[in-house]
C-alpha positions in Angstrom: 83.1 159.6 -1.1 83.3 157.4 -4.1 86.3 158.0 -6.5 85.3 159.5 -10.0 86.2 157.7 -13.6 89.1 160.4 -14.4 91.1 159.3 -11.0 90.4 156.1 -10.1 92.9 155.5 -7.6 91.8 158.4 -5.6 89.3 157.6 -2.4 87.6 161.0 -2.7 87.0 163.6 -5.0 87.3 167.2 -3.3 88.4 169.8 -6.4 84.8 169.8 -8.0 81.9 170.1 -5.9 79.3 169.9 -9.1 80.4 166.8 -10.0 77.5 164.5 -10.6 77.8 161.4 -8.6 76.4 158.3 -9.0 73.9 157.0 -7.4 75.7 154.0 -6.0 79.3 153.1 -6.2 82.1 150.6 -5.4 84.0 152.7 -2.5 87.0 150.4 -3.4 90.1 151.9 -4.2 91.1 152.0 -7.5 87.6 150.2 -8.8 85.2 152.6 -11.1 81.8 150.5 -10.8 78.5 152.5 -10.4 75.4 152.4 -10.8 73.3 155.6 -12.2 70.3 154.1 -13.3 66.8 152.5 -11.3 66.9 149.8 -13.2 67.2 146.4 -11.4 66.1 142.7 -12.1 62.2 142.4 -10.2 63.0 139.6 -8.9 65.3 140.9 -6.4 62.6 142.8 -4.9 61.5 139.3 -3.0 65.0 138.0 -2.8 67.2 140.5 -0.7 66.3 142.8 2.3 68.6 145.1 0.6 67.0 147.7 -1.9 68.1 147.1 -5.2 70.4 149.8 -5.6 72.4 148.2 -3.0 71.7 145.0 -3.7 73.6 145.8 -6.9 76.4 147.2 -5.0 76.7 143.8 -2.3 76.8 141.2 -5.9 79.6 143.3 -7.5 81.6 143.3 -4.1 81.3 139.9 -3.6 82.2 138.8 -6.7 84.5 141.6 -7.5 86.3 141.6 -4.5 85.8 139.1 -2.2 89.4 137.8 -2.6 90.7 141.6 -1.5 88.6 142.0 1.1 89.4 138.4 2.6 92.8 139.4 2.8 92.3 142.7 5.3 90.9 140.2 8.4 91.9 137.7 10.6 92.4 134.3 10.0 89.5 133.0 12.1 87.2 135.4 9.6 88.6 134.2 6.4 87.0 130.7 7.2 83.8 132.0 7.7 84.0 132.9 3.7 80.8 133.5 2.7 78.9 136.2 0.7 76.9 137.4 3.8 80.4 137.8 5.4 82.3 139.7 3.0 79.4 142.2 2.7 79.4 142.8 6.1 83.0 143.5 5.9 82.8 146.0 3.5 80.1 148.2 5.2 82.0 147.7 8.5 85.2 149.1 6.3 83.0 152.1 5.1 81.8 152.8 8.6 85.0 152.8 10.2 86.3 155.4 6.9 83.4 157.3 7.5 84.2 157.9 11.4 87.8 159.0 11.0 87.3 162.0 9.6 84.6 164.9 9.1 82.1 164.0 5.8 81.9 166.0 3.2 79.3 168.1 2.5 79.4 169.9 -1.2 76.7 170.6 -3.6 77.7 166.5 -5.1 77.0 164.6 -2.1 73.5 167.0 -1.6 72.2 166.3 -4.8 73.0 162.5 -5.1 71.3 162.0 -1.5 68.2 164.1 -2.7 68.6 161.8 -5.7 68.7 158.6 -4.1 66.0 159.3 -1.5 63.7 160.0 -4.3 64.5 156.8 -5.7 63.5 154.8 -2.4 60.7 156.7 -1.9 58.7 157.4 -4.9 59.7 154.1 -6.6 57.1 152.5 -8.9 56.9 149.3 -6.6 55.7 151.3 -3.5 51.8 150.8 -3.7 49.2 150.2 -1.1 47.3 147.1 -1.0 44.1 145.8 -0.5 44.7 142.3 1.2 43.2 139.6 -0.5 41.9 137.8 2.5 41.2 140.1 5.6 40.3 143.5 2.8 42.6 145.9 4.9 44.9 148.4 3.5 48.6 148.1 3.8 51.8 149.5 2.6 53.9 147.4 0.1 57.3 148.7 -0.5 58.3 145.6 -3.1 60.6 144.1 -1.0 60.7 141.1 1.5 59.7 143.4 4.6 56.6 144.4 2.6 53.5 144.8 5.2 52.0 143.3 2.1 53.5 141.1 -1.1 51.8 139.8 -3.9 51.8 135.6 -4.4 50.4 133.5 -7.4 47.2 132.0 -6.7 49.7 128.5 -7.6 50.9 129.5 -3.8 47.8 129.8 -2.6 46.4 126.6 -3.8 49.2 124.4 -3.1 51.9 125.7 -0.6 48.6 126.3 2.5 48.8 123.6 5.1 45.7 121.2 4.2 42.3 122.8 4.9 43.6 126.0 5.6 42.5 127.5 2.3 39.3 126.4 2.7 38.2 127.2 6.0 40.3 130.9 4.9 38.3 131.2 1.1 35.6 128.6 1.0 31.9 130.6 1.0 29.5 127.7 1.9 32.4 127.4 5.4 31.0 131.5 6.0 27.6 130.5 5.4 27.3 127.3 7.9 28.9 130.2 10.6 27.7 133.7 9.6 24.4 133.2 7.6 22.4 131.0 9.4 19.0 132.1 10.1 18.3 135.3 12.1 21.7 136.1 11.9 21.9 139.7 10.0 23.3 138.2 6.6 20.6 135.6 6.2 18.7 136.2 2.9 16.0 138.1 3.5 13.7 136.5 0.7 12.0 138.3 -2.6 11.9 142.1 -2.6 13.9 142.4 0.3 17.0 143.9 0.7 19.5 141.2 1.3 23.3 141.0 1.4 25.2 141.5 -1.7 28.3 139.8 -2.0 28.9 140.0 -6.2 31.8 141.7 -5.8 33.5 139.5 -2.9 33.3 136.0 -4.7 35.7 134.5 -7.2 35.4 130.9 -8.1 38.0 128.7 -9.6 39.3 128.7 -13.0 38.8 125.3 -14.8 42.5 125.3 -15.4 42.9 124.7 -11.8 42.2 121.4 -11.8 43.3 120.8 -15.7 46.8 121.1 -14.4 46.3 118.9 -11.7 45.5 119.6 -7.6 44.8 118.7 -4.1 41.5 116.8 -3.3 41.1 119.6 -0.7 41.0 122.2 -4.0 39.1 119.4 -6.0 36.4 120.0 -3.9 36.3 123.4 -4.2 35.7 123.1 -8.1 32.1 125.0 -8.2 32.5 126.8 -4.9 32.2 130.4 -4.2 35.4 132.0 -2.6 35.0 134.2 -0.2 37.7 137.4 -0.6 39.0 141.0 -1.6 39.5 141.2 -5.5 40.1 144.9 -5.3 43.4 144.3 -6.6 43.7 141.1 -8.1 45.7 141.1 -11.2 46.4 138.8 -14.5 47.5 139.5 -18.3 44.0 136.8 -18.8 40.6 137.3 -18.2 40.4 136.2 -14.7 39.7 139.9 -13.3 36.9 140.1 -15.7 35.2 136.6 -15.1 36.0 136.8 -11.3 38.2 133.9 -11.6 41.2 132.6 -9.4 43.8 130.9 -11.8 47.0 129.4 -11.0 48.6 132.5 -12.7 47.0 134.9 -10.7 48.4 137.4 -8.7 46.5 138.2 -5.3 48.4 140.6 -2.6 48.1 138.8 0.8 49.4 140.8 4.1 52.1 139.1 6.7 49.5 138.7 9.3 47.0 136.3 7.1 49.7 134.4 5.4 51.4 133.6 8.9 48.1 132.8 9.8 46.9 130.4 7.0 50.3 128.7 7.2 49.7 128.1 10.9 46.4 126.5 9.7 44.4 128.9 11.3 41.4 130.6 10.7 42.4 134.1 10.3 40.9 136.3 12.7 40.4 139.4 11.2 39.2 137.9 7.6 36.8 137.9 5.8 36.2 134.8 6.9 35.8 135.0 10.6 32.4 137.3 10.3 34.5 140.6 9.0 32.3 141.6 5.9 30.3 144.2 6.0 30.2 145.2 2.4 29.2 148.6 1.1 27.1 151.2 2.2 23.2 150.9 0.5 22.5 153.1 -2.2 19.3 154.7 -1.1 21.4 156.6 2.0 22.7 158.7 -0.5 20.1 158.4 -2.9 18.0 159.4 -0.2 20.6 162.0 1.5 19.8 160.5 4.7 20.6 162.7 7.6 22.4 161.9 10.8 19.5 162.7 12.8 17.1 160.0 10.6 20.0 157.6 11.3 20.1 157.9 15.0 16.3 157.8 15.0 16.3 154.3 13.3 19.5 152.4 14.5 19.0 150.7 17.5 22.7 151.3 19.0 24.6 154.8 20.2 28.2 155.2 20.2 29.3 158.1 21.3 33.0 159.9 20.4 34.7 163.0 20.1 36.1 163.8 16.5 38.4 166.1 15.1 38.6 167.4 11.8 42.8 166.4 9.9 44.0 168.6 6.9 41.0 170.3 6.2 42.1 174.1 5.3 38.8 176.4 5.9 40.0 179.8 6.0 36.5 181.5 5.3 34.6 180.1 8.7 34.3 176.8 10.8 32.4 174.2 9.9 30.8 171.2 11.6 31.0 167.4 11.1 26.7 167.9 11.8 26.6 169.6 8.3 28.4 167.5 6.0 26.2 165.0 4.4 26.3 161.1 6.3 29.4 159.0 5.0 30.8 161.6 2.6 33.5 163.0 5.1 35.6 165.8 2.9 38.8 165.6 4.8 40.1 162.8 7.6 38.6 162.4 10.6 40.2 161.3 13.4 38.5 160.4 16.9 40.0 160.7 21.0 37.8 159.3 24.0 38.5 157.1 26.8 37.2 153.6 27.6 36.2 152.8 31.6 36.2 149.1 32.9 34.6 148.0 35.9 33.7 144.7 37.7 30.2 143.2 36.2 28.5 140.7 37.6 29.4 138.0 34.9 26.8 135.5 36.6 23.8 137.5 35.4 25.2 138.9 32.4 25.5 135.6 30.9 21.5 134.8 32.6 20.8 138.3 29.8 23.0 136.6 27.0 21.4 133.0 27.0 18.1 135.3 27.2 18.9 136.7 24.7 19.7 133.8 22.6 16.4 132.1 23.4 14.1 135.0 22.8 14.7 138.1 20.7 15.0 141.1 21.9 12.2 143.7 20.6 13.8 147.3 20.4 11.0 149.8 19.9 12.1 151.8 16.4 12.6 154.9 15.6 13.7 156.4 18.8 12.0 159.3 19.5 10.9 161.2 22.7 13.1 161.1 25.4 15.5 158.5 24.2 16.0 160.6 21.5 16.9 164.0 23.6 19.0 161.7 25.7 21.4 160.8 22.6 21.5 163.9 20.6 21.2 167.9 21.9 21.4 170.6 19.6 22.5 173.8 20.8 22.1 177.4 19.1 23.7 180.3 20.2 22.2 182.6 17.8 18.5 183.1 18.9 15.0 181.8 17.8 15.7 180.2 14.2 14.6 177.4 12.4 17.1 174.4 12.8 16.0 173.3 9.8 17.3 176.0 7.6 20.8 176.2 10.2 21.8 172.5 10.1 20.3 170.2 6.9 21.5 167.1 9.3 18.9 167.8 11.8 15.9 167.2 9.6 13.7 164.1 10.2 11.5 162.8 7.4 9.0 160.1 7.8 9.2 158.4 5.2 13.0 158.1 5.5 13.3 156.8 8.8 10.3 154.7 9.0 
């Protein structure tokens, strides 16, 4: 336990157990230092694996009493004198005090831990993320261990192996793979409904190449970039133009930044087929049901769901009644997966088939098919389903 500012020289403090202790302090003996306040230079967020608090704590010791602490060792440790090593010493020393006798537990030490763990956990730099290149959602904690950091479009632009940050960003490089035609994403021509990717492209900034750059980003002056903007940020006008500046500020997880600087194509980005976009309008505009949806989608996948955090104390409800894609609570899914032996011979005979022909699947299901994928069972007698379950009406118009 740290000493208090009225006795220094004393290890502990035992007399008043309301004292109000710090939040970090110096365990030396006869040194007062703390630390009361979260307030900490940003930039150690990216440059220690310590959190700030304690980073705080390791520069006083080591500059404070690196000489003392020196002294306590061996010989053969006092060569090795570096800041990493006198650290280590110290929280060794603390360990080793904290062993040899039993802790104390008073109403001081309970509050300042409740105190500090509200300070790791509920800091302002604790955010989740939307990663600029593969769009999935991860948990940055501000520091170096982040799941998911934020960089400066300058890093982007010129610290990427050559070529990696176009065949990661470029649009046409998704095009020449992913739109061609009969693929899905292939424009569908004039009053057809056709993919949508407004909110997925940026382009360069004309600053870019003002300030000089890379023939590779040269190139790229008037191309569309393939990404996640959700949560792009700049003191400019870049989020509002749907621009990518050298001063921007783009969060990019571990796994795609390993990636990209292995000059890989990231395989779950955007890039690699991943986008799906949103959901169309007109299903909700529509209220589509989940019965018209099986009807007209050419694919079955069947799982068992469960229902996480939802508090229903009047009477059960069922997944069947809430409208399509508009889940109230989370849901959360348990099945098993069976492999067997296929005969690979002919399935690749069916794939090249299918590549030189395409396949015909006879829409909406209906008939037998239908009563095959979906069976609706009532335990209450002759009523209309209609009125029972809302997601059980077809319409023709809908579905056709």
């Amino acid at each position: 336990m740290p000493g208090s500012r009225a006795e220094a020289a004393k290890t502990s403090s035992k007399d008043n157990d309301s004292e109000r202790l710090p939040l970090v302090a110096c365990a030396v003996q006869g040194c007062v230092w703390n630390k009361s306040e979260n307030k900490y230079p940003k930039i150690w967020l990216n440059e220690s694996e310590e959190h700030p608090l304690d980073e705080a704590l390791a520069r006083h010791v080591r500059t404070q009493h690196a000489t003392t602490i020196l002294a306590c060792v061996a010989e053969e440790v006092q060569k090795d004198n570096t800041e990493e090593m006198v650290w280590a010493i110290y929280k060794k020393a603390l360990e080793i005090k904290a062993g040899d006798e039993v802790p104390i537990a008073n109403e001081a030490v309970d509050r300042r831990v409740i105190e500090y763990t509200m300070h790791l956990y509920n800091d302002e730099n604790i955010k989740s993320l939307i990663c600029f290149n593969c769009a999935c959602r991860k948990l940055c904690t501000g520091g170096i261990r982040s799941e998911i950091n934020f960089f400066r479009g300058q890093v982007l632009l010129e610290k990427l192996p050559a070529g990696s940050f176009t065949k990661n960003y470029a649009m046409h490089v998704f095009e020449d793979r992913c739109m061609k035609a009969g693929s899905p994403l292939h424009p569908r021509g004039t009053g057809m409904r056709s993919a949508n990717f407004a909110d997925w492209n940026l382009t360069l900034h004309e600053s870019v190449w003002k300030e000089g750059c890379s023939k590779e980003i040269e190139a790229l002056k008037n191309a569309r970039l393939l990404c996640c903007p959700e949560d792009q940020r700049f003191i400019g006008s870049c989020v509002e133009t749907k621009k990518l500046c050298k001063r921007c500020e783009v969060p990019v997880c571990k796994y795609c930044w390993q990636e990209m600087m292995q000059n890989r194509v990231v395989n779950i980005g955007l890039i690699n087929d991943n986008w799906y976009g949103y959901v169309e309008n007109w299903i909700y505009e529509a209220e589509v049901t989940r019965m018209e949806k099986t009807m007209a989608s050419p694919y079955w996948t069947g799982l068992m769901l469960y229902c996480i955090g939802m508090h229903q104390p009047k009477r059960k409800t069922h997944l069947f009644e809430n409208p399509l894609y508009q889940a109230k609570g989370r849901i959360a899914f348990k099945g098993q997966m069976f492999s067997a032996p296929m005969d690979w011979r002919n399935v690749m005979q069916q794939v090249q088939a299918l590549e030189n022909k395409e396949t015909q699947i006879a829409l909406p299901i209906t008939g037998e098919i239908l009563a095959t994928r979906v069976r609706v069972f009532l335990s209450s007698g002759e009523v209309d389903v209609n009125e029972i379950i809302k997601q059980a009406t077809v319409r023709k118009n809908v579905v056709v």
